[in-house]
C-alpha positions as CSV (number, residue, x, y, z in Angstrom):
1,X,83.0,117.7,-1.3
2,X,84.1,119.0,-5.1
3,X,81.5,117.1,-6.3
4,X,78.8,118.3,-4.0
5,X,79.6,122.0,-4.6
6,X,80.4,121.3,-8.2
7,X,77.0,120.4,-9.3
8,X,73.7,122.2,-7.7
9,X,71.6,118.7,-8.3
10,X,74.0,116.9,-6.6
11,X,74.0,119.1,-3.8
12,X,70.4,119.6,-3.1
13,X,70.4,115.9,-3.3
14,X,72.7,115.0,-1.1
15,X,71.1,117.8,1.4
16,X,67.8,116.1,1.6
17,X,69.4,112.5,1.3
18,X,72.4,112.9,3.9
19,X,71.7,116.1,6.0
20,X,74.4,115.3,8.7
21,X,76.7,116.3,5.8
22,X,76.4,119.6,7.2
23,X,77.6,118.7,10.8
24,X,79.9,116.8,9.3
25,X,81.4,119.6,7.4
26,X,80.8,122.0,10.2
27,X,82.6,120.4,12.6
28,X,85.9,120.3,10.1
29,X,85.3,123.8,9.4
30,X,84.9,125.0,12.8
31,X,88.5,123.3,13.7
32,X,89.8,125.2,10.4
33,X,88.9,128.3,10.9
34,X,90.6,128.9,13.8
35,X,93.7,127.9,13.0
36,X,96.6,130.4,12.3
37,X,97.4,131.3,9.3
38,X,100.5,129.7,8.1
39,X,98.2,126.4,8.0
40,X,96.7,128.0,4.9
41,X,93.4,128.0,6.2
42,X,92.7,131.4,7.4
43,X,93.9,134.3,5.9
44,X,93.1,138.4,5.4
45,X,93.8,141.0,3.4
46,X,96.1,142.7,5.7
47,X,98.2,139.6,6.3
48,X,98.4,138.2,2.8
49,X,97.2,140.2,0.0
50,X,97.7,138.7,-3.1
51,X,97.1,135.2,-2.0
52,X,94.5,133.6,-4.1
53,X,91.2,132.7,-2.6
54,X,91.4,129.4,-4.7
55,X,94.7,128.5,-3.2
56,X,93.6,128.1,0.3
57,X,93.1,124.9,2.3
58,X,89.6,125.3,2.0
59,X,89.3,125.8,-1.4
60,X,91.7,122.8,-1.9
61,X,89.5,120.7,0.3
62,X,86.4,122.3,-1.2
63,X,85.3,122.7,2.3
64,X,83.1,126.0,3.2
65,X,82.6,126.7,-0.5
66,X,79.4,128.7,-0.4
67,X,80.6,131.0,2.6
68,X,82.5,134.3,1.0
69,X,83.9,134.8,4.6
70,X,85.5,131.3,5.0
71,X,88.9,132.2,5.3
72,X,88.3,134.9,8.5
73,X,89.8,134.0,11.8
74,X,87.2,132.8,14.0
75,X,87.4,130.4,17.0
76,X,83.7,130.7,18.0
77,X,82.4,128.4,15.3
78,X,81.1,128.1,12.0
79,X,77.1,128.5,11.4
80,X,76.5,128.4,7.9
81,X,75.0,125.0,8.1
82,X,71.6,125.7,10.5
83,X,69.7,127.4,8.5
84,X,70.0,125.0,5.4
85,X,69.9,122.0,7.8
86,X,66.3,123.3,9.6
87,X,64.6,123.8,6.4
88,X,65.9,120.6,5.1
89,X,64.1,118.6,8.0
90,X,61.1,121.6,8.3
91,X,60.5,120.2,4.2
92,X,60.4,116.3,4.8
93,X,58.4,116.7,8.1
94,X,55.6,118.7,6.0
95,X,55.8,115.7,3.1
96,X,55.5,113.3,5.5
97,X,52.2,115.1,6.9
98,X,51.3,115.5,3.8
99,X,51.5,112.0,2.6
100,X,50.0,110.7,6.0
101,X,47.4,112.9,5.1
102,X,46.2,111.7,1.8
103,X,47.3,108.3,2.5
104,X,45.3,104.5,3.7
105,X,42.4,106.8,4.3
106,X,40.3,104.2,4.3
107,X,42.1,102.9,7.6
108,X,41.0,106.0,8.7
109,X,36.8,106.2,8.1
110,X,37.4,108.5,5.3
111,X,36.8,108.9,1.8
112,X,39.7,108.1,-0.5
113,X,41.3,111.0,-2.3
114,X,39.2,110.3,-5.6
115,X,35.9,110.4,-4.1
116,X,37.1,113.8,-2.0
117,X,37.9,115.2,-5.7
118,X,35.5,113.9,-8.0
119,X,32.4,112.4,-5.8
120,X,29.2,113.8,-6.1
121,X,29.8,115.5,-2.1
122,X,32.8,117.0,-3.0
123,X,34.9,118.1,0.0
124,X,35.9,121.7,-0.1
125,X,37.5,122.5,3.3
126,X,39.6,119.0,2.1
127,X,40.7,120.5,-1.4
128,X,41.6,123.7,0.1
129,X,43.9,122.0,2.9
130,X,45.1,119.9,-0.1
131,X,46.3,123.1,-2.4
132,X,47.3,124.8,0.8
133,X,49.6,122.0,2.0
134,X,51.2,121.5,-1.8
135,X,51.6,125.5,-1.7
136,X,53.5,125.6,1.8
137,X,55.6,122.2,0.8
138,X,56.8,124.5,-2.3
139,X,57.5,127.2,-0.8
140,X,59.6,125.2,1.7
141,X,61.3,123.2,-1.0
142,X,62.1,126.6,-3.2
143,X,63.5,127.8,-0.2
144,X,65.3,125.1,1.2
145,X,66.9,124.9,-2.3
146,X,68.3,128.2,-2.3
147,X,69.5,128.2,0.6
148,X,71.2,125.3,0.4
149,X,73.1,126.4,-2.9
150,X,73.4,130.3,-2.3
């Protein structure tokens, strides 16, 4: 995982690419965290206070690395993962309407995408669906992207 978390690209990639990374890391993290804490995983400022976050097992592992609260005690799970993994599939299933949309419309007793556009009965309520469904897949993607990194 130092590569993923090393490089935002890569990351944001690798989210859209492979999302059952984020089970995948869950479920390791999950285990980790509720550990005790002479594994090295989980620690606190009452218990250890000048240990260095960046010598803990998750940091060693690069597991977790965008959660601030990954070393806390916790047996009832780790979360971070559903929001970034909803929006991931949330984006591809509004490309894939998108491009079923606009694509073989011909298959389909419409007008091709040209002729919507630049044909002498241009289709308004079609360019307006158009912009609207680029606006909302960008807004999905900007936020899916953010998420994923922050």
């Amino acid at each position: 995982y130092e590569e993923l978390y090393n490089n935002r690209g890569t990351e944001i990639f690798s989210a859209f690419v492979s999302p059952a990374r984020f089970f995948i890391e869950a479920m390791m993290v999950s285990e980790f965290k509720c550990l005790p804490q002479q594994s090295g995983f989980t620690s606190n400022a009452s218990n250890a206070q000048d240990f260095p976050a960046e010598l803990s097992s998750f940091a060693l592992l690069n597991l977790g690395s965008n959660d601030n609260e990954i070393t806390d005690v916790s047996c009832g799970g780790w979360w971070w993962f559903v929001l970034p993994s909803f929006l991931v599939g949330l984006t591809i299933r509004f490309v894939a309407f998108g491009t079923l949309h606009i694509s073989d419309r011909g298959q389909q007793a419409k007008l091709s995408v040209m002729s919507e556009f630049t044909g002498k009965d241009k289709n308004i309520s079609f360019m307006i669906s158009c912009a609207a469904m680029m606006a909302i897949i960008a807004v999905l993607f900007i936020a899916t992207c953010w998420v994923i990194v922050n």
